[in-house]
C-alpha positions in Angstrom: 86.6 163.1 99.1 87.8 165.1 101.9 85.3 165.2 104.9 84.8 168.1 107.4 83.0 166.4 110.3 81.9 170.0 111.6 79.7 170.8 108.9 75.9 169.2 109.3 75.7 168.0 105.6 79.1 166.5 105.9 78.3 164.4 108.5 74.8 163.4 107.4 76.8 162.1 104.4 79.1 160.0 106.8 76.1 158.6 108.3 74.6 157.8 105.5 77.9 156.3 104.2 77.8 153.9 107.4 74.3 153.0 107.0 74.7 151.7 103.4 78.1 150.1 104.1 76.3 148.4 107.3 73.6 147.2 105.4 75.8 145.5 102.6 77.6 143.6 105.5 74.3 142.2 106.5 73.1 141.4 103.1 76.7 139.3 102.9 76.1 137.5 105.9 72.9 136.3 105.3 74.4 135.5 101.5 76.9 133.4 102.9 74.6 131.8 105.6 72.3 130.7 103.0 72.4 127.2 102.6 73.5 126.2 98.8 72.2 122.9 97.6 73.9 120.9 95.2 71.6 119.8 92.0 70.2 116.2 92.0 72.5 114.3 89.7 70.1 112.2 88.1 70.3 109.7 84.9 71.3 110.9 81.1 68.2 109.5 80.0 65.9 111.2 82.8 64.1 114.4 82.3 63.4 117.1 85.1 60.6 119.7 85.6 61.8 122.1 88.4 59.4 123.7 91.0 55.8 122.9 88.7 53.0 123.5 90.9 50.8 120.8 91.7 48.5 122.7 93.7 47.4 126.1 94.9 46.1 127.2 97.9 45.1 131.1 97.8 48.7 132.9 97.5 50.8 129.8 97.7 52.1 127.4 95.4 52.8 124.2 96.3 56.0 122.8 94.3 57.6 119.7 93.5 60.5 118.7 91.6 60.2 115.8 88.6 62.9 113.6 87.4 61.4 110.7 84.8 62.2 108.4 81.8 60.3 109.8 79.0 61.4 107.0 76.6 61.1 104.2 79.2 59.3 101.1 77.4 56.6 100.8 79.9 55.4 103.0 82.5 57.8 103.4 85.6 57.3 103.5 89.3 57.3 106.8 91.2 58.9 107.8 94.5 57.0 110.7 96.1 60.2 112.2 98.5 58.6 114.6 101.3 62.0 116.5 103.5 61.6 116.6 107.4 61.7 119.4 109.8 59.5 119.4 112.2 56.6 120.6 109.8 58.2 124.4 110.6 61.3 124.2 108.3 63.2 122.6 105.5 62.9 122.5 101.6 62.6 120.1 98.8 66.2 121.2 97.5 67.8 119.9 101.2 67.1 116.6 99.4 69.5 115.8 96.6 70.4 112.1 96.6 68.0 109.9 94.5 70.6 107.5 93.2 69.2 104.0 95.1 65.8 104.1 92.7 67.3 105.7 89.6 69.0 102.9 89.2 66.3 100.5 89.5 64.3 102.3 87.1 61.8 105.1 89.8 60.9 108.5 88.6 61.3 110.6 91.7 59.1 113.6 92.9 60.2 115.9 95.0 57.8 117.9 96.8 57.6 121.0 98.9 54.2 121.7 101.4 53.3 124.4 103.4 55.3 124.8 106.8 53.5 125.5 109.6 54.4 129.2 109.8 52.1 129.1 106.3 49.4 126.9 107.6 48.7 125.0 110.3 47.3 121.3 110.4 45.8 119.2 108.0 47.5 121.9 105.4 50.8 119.6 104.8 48.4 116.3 104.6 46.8 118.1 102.6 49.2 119.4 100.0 50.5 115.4 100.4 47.6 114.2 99.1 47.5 116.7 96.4 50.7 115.5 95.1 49.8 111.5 95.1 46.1 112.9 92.7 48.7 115.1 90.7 50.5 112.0 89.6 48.1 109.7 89.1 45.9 112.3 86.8 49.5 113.4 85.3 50.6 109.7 85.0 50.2 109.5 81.1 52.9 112.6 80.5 55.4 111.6 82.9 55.3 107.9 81.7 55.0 106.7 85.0 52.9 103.9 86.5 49.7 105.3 88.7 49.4 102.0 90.3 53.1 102.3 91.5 53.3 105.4 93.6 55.4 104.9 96.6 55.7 107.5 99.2 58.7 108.3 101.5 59.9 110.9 103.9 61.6 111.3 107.2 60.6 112.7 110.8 58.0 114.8 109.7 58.1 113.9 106.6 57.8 110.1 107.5 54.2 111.6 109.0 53.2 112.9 105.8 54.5 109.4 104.1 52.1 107.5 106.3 49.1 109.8 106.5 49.3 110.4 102.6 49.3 106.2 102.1 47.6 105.4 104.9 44.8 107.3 103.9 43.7 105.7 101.1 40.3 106.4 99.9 39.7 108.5 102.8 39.3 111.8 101.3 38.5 114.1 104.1 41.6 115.9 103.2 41.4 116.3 99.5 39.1 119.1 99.2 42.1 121.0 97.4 42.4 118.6 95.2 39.6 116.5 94.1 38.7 114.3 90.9 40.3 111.2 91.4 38.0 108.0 92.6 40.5 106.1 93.7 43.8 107.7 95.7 46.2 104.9 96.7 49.9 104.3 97.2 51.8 100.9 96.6 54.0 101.4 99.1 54.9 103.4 102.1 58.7 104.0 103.5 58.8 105.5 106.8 62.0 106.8 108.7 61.4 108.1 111.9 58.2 109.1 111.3 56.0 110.7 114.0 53.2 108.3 114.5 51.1 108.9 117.1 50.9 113.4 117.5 49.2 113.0 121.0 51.8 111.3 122.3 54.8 113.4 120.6 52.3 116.6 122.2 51.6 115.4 125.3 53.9 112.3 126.1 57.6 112.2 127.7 59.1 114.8 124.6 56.2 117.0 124.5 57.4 118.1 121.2 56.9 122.3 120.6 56.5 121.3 116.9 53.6 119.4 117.1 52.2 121.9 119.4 52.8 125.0 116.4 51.7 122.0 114.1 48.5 121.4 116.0 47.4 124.7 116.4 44.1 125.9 117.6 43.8 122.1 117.4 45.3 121.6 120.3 42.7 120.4 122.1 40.8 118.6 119.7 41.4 115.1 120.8 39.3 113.8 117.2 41.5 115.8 115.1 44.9 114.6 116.6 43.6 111.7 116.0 42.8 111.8 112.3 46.2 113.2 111.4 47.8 110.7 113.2 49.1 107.7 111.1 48.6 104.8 113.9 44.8 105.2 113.8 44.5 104.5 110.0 46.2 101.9 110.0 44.1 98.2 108.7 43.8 94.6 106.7 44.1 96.6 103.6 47.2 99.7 103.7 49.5 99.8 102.2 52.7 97.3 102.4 55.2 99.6 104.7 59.4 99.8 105.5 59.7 101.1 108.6 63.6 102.3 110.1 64.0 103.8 113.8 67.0 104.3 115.8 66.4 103.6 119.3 68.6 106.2 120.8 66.0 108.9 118.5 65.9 112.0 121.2 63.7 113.4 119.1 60.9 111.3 117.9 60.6 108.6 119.9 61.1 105.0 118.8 58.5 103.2 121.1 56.4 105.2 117.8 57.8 102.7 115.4 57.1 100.1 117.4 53.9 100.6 117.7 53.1 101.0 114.4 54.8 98.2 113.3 52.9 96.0 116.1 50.1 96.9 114.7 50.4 96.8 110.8 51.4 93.1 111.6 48.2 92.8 113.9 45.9 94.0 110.7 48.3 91.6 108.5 50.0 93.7 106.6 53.1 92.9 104.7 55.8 95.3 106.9 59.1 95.5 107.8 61.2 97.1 110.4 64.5 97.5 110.9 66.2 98.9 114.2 69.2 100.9 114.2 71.2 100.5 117.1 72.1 103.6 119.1 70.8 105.5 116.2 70.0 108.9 116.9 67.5 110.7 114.5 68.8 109.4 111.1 71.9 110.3 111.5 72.9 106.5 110.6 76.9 106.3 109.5 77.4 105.7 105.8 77.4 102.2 105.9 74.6 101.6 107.5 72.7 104.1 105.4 73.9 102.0 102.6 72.3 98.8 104.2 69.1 100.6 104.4 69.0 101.4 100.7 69.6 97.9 100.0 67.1 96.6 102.3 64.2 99.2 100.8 65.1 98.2 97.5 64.4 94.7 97.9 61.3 95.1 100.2 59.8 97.0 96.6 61.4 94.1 94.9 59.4 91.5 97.1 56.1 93.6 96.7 56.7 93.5 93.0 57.5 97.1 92.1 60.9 96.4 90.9 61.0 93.7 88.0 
């Protein structure tokens, strides 16, 4: 096509050509700057269910991702895996290796929550305690043991970990999801979890996160405490692995240490292990693999690996 660049139509046309030509480009880039996720690699004998929703909030669907041994023998334990990010960003499919408890027998469960873009706090508590009643009322179908759920996450998601075991029978965040008596956990593995959310709002970091987090909140000096995971803790949670590096610039680890002071104060079976100059997990390989090892025979100890 030839174009005359006097004539109105024809240059309409070469705009137009631009625009969508312009517009591709960006559709590329964003393409290419989408992060791609490899799939969880999990057993032969393992089943998944991708992105089933185990609750509902209006609009949104919260999701998680299954992986379980159908033919097991016996019921097997359950790792509830919730990803970091500050509550305002990451996904479920960021988290891909699963490996240390499919080999010791653990269905895993993957969950997503609502960000707080979606819905301020208690919403992710909330949708974390949705997923611990969705397993145990879903136990019988997924062949897995309800009395050994054991919930892990990171950062944030170490928050969620210890507010959705810590909990308990406290149900004042379960009105999503209610119909189950008794809501516990067997076992709680917290890395880097924020602990304390007046301190990580108003301390030394002053964290913007927990601020967006908090919300109208904010000021609520009762409700920062009852979404923060120190204030439940007593003689009877849950037994609890705790990891911290003590270079963290982002989440303090005078946090960990609190909490593990005071789980040993109420008595309860804990462990914590301090990574030397380690920044916010990101722990070299081989110390990573030390880790593993050490969570798997802290379950082992508790009796949730035979």
């Amino acid at each position: 096509m030839v174009y005359q660049f006097g004539n109105p139509k024809t240059q309409l046309m070469k705009r137009l050509f631009i625009l969508f030509h312009t517009v591709l480009l960006t559709i590329s880039m964003f393409a290419q700057e989408a992060p791609a996720y490899k799939p969880v690699d999990f057993p032969a004998n393992y089943n998944s269910k991708i992105d089933v929703v185990y609750t509902k909030v209006g609009n949104w669907e919260g999701r998680t991702d299954l992986y379980f041994n159908p033919t097991a023998s016996k019921p097997t334990p359950v790792v509830i895996n919730i990803h970091g990010g500050g509550w305002n960003k990451g996904t479920k499919e960021s988290q891909t290796s699963f490996n240390t408890f499919f080999k010791v027998g653990f269905a895993v469960a993957n969950m997503a929550y609502r960000l707080s873009q979606q819905a301020p706090a208690p919403a992710a508590v909330e949708d974390t305690r949705c997923l611990i009643i969705y397993l145990i009322q879903h136990a019988k179908e997924l062949n897995i043991d309800p009395d050994k759920i054991v919930i892990m996450g990171g950062s944030a998601g170490g928050h969620l970990a210890l507010m959705g075991g810590l909990l308990a029978n406290d149900s004042r965040f379960d009105s999503n999801c209610k119909g189950v008596s008794n809501v516990k956990v067997a076992a709680i593995i917290d890395k880097y979890g924020i602990t304390d959310l007046w301190d990580w709002s108003f301390g030394k970091q002053k964290s913007k996160s927990a601020l967006q987090w908090l919300g109208s909140k904010i000021t609520d000096d009762a409700f920062i405490k009852s979404v923060s995971p120190i204030t439940h803790v007593n003689k009877n949670s849950p037994p609890t692995f705790i990891v911290h590096g003590d270079a963290d610039p982002i989440v303090p680890y005078q946090q960990s240490v609190d909490l593990y002071k005071k789980l040993q104060q109420c008595g309860v079976k804990s462990q914590f292990i301090t990574v030397a100059g380690g920044l916010h997990g990101k722990f070299d390989k081989e110390k990573n693999s030390e880790i593993n090892h050490a969570i798997i025979q802290f379950l082992t100890d508790i009796n949730l690996i035979n």
